[in-house]
VOBA-1610 file (N, C-alpha, C; in pm, whole numbers, padded with zeros to 5 digits, always signed):
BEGIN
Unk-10893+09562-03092Unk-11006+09623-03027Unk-10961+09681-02894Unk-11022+09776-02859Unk-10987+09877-02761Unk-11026+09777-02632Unk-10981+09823-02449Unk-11035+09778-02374Unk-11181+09838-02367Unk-11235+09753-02283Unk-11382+09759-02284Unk-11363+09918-02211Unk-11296+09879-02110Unk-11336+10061-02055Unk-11292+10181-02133Unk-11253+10180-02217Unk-11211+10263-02300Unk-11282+10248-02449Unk-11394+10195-02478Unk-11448+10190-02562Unk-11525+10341-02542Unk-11545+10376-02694Unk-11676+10516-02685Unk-11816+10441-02703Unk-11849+10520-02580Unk-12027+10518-02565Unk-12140+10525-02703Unk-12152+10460-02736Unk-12249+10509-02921Unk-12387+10555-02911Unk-12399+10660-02950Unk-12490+10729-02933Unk-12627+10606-02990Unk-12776+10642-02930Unk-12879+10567-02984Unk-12853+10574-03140Unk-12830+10620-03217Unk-12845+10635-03344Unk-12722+10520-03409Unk-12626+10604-03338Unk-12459+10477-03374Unk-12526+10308-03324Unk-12605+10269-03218Unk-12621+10179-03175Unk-12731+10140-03261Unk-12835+10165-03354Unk-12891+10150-03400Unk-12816+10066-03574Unk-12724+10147-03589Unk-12657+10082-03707Unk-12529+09986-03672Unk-12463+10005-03544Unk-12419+09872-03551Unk-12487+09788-03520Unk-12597+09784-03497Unk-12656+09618-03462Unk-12735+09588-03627Unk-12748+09694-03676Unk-12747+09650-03860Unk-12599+09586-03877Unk-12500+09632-03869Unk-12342+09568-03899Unk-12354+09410-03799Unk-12360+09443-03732Unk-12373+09256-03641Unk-12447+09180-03727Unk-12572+09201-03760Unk-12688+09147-03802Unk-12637+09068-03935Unk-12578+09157-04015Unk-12606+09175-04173Unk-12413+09117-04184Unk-12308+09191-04110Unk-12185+09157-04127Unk-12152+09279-04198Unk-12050+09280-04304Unk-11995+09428-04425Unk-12105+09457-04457Unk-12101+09608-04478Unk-12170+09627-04569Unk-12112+09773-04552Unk-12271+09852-04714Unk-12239+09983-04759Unk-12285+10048-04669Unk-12271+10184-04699Unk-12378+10267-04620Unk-12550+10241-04678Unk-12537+10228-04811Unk-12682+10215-04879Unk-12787+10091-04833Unk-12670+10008-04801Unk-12751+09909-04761Unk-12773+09921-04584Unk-12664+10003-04520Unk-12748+10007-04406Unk-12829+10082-04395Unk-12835+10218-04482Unk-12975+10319-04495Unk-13107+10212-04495Unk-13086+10094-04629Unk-13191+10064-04672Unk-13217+09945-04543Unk-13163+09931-04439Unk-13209+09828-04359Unk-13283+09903-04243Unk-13191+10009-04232Unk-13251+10102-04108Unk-13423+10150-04135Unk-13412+10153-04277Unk-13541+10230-04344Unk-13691+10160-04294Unk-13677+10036-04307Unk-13743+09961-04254Unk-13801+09978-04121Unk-13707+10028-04043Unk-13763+10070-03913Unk-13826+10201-03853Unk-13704+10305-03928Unk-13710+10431-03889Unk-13664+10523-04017Unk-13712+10644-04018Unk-13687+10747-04140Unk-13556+10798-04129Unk-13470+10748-04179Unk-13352+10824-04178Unk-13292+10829-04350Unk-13229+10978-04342Unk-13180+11046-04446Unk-13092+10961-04474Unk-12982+10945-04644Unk-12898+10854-04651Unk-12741+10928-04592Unk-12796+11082-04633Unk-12646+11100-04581Unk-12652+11159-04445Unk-12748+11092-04411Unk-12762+11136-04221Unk-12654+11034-04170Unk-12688+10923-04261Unk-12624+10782-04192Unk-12488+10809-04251Unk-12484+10840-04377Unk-12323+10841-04396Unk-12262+10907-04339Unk-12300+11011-04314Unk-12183+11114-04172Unk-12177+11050-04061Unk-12294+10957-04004Unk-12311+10897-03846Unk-12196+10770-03928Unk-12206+10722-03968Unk-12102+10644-03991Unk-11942+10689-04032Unk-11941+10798-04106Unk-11769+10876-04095Unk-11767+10877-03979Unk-11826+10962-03828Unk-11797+10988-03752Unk-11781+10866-03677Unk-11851+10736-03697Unk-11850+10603-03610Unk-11721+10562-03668Unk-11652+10625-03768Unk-11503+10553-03809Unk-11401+10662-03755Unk-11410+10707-03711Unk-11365+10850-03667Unk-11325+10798-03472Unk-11475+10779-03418Unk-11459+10693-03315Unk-11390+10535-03299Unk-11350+10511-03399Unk-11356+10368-03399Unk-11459+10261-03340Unk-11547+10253-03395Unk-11674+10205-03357Unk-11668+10148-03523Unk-11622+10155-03632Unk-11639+10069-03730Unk-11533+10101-03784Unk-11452+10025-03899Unk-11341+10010-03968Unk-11415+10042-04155Unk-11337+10110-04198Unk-11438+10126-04322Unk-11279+10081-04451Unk-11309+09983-04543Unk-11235+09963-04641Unk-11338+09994-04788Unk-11207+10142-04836Unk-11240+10190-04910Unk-11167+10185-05072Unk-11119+10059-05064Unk-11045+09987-05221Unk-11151+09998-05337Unk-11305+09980-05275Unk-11385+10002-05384Unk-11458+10158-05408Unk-11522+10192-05509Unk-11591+10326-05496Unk-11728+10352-05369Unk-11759+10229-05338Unk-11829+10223-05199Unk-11754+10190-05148Unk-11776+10234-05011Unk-11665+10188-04884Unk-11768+10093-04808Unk-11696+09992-04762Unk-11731+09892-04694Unk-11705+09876-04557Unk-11828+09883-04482Unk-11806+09912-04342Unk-11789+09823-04259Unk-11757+09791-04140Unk-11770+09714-04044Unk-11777+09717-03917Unk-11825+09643-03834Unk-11785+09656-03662Unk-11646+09656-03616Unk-11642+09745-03542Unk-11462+09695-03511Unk-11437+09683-03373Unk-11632+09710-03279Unk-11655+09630-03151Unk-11715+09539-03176Unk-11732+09425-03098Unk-11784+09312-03054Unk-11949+09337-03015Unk-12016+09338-03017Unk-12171+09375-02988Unk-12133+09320-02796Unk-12121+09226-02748Unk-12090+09170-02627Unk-12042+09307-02549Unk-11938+09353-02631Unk-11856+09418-02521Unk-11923+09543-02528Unk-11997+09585-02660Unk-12020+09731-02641Unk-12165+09693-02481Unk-12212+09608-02493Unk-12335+09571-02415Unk-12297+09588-02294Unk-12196+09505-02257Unk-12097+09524-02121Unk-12062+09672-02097Unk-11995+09757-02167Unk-11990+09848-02161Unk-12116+09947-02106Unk-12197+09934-02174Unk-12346+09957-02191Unk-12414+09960-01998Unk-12417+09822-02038Unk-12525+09778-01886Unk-12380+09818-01751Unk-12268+09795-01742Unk-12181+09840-01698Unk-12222+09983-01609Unk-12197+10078-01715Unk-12241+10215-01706Unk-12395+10252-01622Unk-12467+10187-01678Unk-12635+10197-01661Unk-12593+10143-01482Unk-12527+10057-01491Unk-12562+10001-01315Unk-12490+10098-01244Unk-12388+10138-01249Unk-12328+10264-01202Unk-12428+10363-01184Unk-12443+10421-01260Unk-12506+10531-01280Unk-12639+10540-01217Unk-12754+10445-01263Unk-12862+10431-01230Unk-12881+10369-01131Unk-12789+10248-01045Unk-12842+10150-00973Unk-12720+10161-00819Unk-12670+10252-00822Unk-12539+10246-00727Unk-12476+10144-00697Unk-12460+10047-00859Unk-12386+09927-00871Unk-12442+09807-00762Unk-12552+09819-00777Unk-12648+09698-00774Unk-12687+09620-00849Unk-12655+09536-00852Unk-12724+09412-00953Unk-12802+09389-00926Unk-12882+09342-00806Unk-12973+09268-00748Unk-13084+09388-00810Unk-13099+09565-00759Unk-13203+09672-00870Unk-13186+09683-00979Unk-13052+09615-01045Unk-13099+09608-01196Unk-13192+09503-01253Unk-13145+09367-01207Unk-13227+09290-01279Unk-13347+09297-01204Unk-13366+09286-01059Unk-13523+09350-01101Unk-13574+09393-01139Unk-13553+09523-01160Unk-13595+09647-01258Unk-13622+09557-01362Unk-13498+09535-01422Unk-13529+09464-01585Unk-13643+09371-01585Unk-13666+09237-01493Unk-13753+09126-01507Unk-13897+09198-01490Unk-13886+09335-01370Unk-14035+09374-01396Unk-14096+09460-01491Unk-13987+09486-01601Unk-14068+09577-01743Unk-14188+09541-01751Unk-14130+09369-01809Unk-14188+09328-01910Unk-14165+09164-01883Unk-14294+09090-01897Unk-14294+08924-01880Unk-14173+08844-01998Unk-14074+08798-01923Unk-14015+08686-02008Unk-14033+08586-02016Unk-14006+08536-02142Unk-14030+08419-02185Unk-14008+08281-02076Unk-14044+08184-02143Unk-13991+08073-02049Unk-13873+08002-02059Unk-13829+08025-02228Unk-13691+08033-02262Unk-13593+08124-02207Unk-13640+08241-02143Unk-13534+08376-02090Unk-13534+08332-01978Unk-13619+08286-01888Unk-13609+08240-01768Unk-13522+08165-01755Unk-13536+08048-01801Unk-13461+07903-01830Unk-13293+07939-01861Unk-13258+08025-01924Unk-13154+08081-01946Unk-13072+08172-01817Unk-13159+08251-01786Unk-13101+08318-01630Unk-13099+08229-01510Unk-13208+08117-01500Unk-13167+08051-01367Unk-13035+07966-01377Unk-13004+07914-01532Unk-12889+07867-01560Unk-12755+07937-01548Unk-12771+08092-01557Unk-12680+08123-01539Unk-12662+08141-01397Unk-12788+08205-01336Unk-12748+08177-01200Unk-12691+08036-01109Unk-12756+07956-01182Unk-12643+07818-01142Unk-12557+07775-01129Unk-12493+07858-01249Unk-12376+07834-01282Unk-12286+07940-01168Unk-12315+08066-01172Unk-12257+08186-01073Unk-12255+08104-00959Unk-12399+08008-00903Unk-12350+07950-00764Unk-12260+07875-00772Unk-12169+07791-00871Unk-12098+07681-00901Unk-11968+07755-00870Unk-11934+07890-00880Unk-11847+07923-00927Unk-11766+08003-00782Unk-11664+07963-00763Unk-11583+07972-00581Unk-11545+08106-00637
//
């Protein structure tokens, strides 16, 4: 796997089907058509080209021993995220943390489990010299 900073950016659409590949693990294109379908209208060979081209990027590994080719992640969901929020704080926040996660906590009310989870991590960040 590539370094994180050198990973390619995946378009909403690419990011939409690897988190079908995280979710689900190998699979066809048919079956990620038919998972995506569920959510959103997409053509089958819309996805099969967004997926040549996501193997093209290396954004998935495709083994083609059978007459379907079998796709996969060949990032980490973690790192593309890092990558991801990385960028977004740059860009959007002049590498502020402190306006990102505000921003983020005031979308939308989290849980008491999401809470419980961030003050832990913040606990842990204070633990840490």
């Amino acid at each position: 796997m590539p370094p994180e900073s050198t990973l390619p950016r995946p378009t909403d659409a690419e990011l939409a089907i690897l988190r079908v590949l995280w979710d689900c693990g190998a699979s066809t294109v048919r079956a990620v058509h038919e998972a995506l379908e569920s959510t959103q209208s997409t053509g089958y060979t819309t996805v099969l080209k967004l997926m040549q081209i996501m193997h093209g990027k290396g954004l998935v590994t495709r083994d083609d021993a059978n007459k379907a080719h079998v796709y996969r992640p060949a990032v980490e969901e973690e790192a593309i995220q890092r990558n991801l929020v990385a960028s977004l704080l740059d860009r959007a926040f002049q590498g502020s943390a402190e306006k990102l996660v505000l921003r983020a906590l005031s979308l939308k009310p989290s849980t008491p489990e999401e809470l419980a989870a961030i003050r832990a991590l913040l606990d842990k960040l204070e633990d840490t010299p």
